[in-house]
C-alpha positions as CSV (number, residue, x, y, z in Angstrom):
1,X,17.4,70.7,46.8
2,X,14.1,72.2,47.4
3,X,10.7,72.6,45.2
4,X,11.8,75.9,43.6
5,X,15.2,74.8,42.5
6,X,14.1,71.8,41.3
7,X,11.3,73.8,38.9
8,X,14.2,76.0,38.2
9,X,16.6,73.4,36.9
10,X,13.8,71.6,35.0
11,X,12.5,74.8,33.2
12,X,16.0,75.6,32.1
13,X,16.2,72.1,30.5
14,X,18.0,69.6,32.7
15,X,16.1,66.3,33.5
16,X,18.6,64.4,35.7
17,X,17.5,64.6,39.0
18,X,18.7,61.0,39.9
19,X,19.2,60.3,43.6
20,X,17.9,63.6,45.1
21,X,15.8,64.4,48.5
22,X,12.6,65.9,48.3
23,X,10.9,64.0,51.2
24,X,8.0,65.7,52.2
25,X,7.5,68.3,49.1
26,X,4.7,69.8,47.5
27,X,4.7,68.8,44.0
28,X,1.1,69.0,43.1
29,X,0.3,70.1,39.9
30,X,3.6,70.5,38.6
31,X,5.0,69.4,35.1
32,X,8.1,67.1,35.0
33,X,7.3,65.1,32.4
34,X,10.1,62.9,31.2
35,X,12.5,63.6,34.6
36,X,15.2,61.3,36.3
37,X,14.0,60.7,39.4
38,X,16.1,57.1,40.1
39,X,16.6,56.1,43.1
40,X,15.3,59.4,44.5
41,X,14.2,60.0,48.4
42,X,9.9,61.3,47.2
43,X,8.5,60.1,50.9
44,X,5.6,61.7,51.6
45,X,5.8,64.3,48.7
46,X,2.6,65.2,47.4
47,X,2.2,64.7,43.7
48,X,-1.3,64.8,43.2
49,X,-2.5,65.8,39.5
50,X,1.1,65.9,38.8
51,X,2.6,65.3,35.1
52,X,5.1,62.7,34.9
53,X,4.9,60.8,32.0
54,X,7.9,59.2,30.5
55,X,9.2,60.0,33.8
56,X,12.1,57.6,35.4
57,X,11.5,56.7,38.9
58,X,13.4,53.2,38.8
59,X,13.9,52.2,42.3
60,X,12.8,55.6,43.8
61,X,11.0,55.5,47.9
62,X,7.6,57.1,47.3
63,X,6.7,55.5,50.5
64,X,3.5,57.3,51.8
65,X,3.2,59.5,48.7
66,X,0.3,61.7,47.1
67,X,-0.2,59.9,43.9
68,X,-3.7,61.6,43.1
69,X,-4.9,61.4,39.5
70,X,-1.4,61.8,38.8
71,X,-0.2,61.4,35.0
72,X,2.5,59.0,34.9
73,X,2.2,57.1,31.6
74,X,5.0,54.8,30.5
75,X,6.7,56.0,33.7
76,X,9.5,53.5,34.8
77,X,8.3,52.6,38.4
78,X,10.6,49.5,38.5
79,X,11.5,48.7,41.9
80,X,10.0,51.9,43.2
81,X,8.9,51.4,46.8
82,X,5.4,52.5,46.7
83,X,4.4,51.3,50.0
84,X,1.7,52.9,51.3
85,X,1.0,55.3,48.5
86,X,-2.3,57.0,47.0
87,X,-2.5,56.5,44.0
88,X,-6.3,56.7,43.3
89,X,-7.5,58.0,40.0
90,X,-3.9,58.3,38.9
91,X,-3.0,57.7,35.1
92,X,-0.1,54.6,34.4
93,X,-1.4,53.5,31.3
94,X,1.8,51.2,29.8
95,X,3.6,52.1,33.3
96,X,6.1,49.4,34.3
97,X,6.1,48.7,37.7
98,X,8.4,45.2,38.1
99,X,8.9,44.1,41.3
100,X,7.3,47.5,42.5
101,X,6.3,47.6,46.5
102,X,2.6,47.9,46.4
103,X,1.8,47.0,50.1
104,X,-1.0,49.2,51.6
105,X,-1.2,51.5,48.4
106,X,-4.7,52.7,47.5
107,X,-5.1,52.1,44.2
108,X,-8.8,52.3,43.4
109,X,-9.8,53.5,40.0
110,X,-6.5,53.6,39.0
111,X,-5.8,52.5,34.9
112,X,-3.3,50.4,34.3
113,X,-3.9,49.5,31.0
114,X,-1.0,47.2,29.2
115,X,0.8,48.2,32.2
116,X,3.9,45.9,33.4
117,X,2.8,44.6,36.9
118,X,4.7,41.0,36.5
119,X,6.1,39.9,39.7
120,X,4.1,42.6,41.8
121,X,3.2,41.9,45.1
122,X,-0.7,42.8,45.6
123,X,-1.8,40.8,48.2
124,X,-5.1,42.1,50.2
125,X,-5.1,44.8,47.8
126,X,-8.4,46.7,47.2
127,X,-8.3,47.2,43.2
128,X,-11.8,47.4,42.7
129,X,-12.7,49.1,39.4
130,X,-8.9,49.4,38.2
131,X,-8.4,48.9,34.7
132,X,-5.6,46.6,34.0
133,X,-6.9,45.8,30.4
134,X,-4.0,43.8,28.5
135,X,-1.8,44.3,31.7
136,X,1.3,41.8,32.3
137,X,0.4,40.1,35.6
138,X,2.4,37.2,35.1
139,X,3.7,35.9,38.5
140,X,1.7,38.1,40.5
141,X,0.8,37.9,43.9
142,X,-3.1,39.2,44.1
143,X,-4.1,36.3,46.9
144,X,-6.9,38.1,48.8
145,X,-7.4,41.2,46.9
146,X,-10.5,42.8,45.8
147,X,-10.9,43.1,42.1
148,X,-14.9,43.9,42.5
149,X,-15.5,45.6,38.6
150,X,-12.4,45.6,37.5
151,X,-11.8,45.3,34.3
152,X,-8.6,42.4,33.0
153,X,-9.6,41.5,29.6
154,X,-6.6,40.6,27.9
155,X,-4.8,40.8,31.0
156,X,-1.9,38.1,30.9
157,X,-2.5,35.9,34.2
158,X,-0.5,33.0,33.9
159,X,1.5,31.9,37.0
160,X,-0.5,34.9,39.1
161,X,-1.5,33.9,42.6
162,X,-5.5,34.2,43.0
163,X,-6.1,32.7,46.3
164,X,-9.0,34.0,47.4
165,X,-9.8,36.6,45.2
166,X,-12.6,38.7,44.4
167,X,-13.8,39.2,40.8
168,X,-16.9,39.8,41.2
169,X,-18.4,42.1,38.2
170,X,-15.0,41.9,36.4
171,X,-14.6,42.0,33.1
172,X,-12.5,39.3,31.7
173,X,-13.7,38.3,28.6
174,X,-11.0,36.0,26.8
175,X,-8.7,35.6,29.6
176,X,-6.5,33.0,29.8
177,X,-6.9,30.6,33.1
178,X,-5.9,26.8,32.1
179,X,-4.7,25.1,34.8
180,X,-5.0,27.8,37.4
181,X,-6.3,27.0,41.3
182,X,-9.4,29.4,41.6
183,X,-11.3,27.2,44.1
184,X,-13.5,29.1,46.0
185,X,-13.2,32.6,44.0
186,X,-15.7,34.7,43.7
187,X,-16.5,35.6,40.3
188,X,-20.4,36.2,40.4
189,X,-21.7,38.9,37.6
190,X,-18.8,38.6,36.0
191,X,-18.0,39.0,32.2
192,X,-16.0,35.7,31.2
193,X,-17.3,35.1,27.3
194,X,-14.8,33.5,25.7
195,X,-12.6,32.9,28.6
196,X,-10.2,29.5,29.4
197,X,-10.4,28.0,32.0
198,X,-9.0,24.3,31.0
199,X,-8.4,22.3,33.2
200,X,-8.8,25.0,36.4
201,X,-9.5,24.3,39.5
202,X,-12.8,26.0,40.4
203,X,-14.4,23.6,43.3
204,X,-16.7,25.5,45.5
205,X,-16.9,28.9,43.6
206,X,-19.2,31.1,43.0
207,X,-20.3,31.8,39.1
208,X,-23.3,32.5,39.5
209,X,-25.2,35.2,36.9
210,X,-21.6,35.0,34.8
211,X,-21.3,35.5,31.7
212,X,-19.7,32.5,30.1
213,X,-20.2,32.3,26.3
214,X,-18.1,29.9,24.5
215,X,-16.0,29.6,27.1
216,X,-13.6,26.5,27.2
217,X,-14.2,24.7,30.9
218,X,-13.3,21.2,29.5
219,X,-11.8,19.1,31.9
220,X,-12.2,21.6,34.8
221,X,-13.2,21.1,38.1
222,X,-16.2,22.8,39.5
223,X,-17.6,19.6,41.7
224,X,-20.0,21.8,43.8
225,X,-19.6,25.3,42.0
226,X,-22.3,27.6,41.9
227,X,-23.1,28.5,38.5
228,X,-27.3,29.3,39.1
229,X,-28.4,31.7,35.9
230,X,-24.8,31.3,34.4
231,X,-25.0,31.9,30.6
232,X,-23.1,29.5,29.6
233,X,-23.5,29.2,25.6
234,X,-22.1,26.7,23.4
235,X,-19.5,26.8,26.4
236,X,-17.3,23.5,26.0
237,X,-17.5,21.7,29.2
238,X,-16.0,18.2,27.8
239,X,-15.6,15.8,30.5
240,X,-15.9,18.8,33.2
241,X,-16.3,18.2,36.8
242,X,-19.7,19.5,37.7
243,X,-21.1,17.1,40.7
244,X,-22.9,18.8,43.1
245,X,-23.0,21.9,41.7
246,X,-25.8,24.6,41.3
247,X,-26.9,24.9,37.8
248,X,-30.5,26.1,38.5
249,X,-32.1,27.9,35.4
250,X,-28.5,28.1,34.3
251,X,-28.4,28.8,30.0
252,X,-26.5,25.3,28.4
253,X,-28.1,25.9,25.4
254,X,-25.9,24.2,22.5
255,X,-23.1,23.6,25.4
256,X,-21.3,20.9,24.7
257,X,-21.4,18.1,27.8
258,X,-19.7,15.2,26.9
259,X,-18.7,13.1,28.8
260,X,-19.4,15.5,32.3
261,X,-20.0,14.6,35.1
262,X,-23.4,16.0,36.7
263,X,-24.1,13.6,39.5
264,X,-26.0,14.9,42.0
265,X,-26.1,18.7,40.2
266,X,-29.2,20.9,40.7
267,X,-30.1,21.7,37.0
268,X,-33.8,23.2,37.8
269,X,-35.5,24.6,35.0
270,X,-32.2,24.8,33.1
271,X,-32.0,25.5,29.5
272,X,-30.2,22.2,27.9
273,X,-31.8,22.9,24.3
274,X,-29.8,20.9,21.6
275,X,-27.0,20.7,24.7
276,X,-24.5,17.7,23.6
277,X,-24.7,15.3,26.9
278,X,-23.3,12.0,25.2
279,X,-22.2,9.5,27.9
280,X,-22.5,12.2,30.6
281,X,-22.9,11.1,34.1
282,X,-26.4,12.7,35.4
283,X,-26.9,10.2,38.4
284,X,-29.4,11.4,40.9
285,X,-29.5,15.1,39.1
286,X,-31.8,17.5,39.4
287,X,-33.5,18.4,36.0
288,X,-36.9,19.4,36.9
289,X,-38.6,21.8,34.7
290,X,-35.4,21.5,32.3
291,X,-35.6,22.3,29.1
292,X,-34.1,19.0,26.8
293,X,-35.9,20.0,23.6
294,X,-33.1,18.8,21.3
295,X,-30.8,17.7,23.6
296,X,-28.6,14.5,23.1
297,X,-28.2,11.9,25.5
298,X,-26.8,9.2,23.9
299,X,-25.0,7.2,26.6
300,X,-26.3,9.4,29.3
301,X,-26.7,8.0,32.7
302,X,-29.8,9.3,34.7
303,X,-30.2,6.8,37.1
304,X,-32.1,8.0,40.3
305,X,-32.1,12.0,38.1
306,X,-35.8,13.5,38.7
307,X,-37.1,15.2,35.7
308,X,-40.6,16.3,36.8
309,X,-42.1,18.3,33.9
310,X,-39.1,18.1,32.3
311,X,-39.0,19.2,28.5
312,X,-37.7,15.9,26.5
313,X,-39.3,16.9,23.2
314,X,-36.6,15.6,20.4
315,X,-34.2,15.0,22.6
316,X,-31.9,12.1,21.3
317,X,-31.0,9.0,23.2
318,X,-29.9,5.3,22.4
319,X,-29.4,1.8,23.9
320,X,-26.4,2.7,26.0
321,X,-29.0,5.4,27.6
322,X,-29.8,4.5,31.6
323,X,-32.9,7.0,32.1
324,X,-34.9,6.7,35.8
325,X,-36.9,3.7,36.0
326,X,-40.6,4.4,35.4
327,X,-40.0,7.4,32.9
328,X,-41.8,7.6,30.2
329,X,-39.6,9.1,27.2
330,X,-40.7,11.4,24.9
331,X,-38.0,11.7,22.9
332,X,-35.9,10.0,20.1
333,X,-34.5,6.5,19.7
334,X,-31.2,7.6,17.4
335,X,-31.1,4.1,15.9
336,X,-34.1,2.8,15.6
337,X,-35.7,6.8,15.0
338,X,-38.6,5.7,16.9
339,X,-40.8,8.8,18.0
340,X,-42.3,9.1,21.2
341,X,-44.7,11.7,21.2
């Protein structure tokens, strides 16, 4: 079959095209919107700004293909080979693309909104500024792709591989990370208010200038992390892993600490105002120039911290407190309510 009898067939009406040749073809521009193309031979065809939404491509070789702000939304790419492939600009808004062959595909800019990408292999991929807003990424494999900008709120990310990924600038508010091994991800710049990241594993990454309002972190580890001018509002950090790490002028304010541990973390000129720090672990911490107006330490350890012209002004502490030896408090005694001014 060849490009004209193929327009011929579709403009009198018939939409089964299942199986059939067109390696190589010019397809550009075309409307076949809503076509059988299953298990059809489309290597190399060119199909930029082509319509095909609704279209059925399950299992069809588009190895090497001209994909080019294409409009293929809802298209069934299941199992499609798309190795290789431009795709760049193209439309797949609520495409799903199981199990799809992805390797080598340029895909940047492309929207894959709600799209079905679960099982998808996208390893090294560069999917910087790619929408994949509420897609289903479940068991994906994106180890060592780029996702600079790209945006994945609402994306579903539970079991995907992200060894070594890039997110830096991504928007992710209110994804869903518990439990999952990020260490050493990049996610500085990144939009991540309301995001979970229970129990993760974030050891040695970078968060720096994030955006982590009321996010959950409790119980996560980020020993050594950078999080330096992290907003990190009323974030929940309970009993979080933060030794070592790089909280410099970092916003805690109203976070809630307990029970962290912050040995050894750089917390210059941090903002901790009315933070919760009961029975945190702040041994040999950095907290000079912090602000601790309001900040409760009840319990806290701070043995061997430095706070030089730190701001203690109303913060709370109690018997249990271990403050450096030689400081001079200003702050309040919960039990007794003495004031030191």
């Amino acid at each position: 079959m060849d490009v004209a009898e193929l327009t011929q067939r579709y403009a009198c009406g018939e939409r089964d095209f299942t199986g059939v040749n067109l390696a190589g073809a010019d397809l550009s521009n075309l409307n076949l919107s809503g076509a059988n193309f299953a298990e059809a031979f489309l290597a190399s065809v060119n199909l930029s700004r082509t319509v095909l939404n609704g279209a059925n491509l399950y299992g069809a070789c588009l190895y090497g293909s001209d994909l080019t702000y294409a409009k293929l939304e809802k298209v069934n790419l299941v199992s499609a080979d798309l190795t290789k492939a431009t795709l760049m600009g193209a439309q797949l808004v609520r495409a799903k693309l199981r199990g799809a062959r992805l390797s080598g595909a340029i895909l940047k800019g492309v929207n894959l909104r709600q799209a079905d990408l679960s099982h998808v292999n996208l390893c090294g991929a560069n999917l910087s500024g790619i929408n994949l807003r509420g897609a289903n990424l479940t068991e994906a494999n994106l180890n060592w792709a780029n996702l600079e900008g790209a945006r994945l709120s609402g994306a579903d990310l539970s079991g995907t591989s992200l060894n070594s990924i890039t997110l830096s600038h991504a928007y992710m508010n209110g994804v869903d990370l518990s439990d999952a091994d990020l260490e050493g991800v990049n996610f500085s710049g990144a939009k991540l208010s309301g995001a979970n990241f229970k129990r993760a594993n974030l050891a040695v990454a970078n968060l720096s200038h994030t955006y982590l309002r009321v996010a959950t972190l409790s119980h996560a580890n980020l020993r050594a992390a950078n999080l330096s001018y992290a907003s990190l509002l009323k974030a929940d950090l309970r009993e979080a892993n933060l030794s070592k790490g790089d909280l410099m002028a970092a916003n805690l304010c109203d976070a809630d600490l307990r029970s962290a541990n912050l040995n050894g973390a750089k917390l210059y000129e941090a903002n901790l105002t009315d933070a919760n720090l009961q029975n945190a672990y702040l041994w040999a911490a950095k907290l000079d120039r912090a602000n601790c107006q309001g900040t409760n330490l009840e319990g806290a350890k701070l043995q061997g911290a430095s706070v030089t012209e730190a701001n203690l002004q109303a913060a709370l502490y109690d018997r249990d407190t271990r403050f450096p030896s030689g400081l001079e408090v200003n702050a309040t005694y919960t039990e007794a309510c003495l004031v030191y001014a």
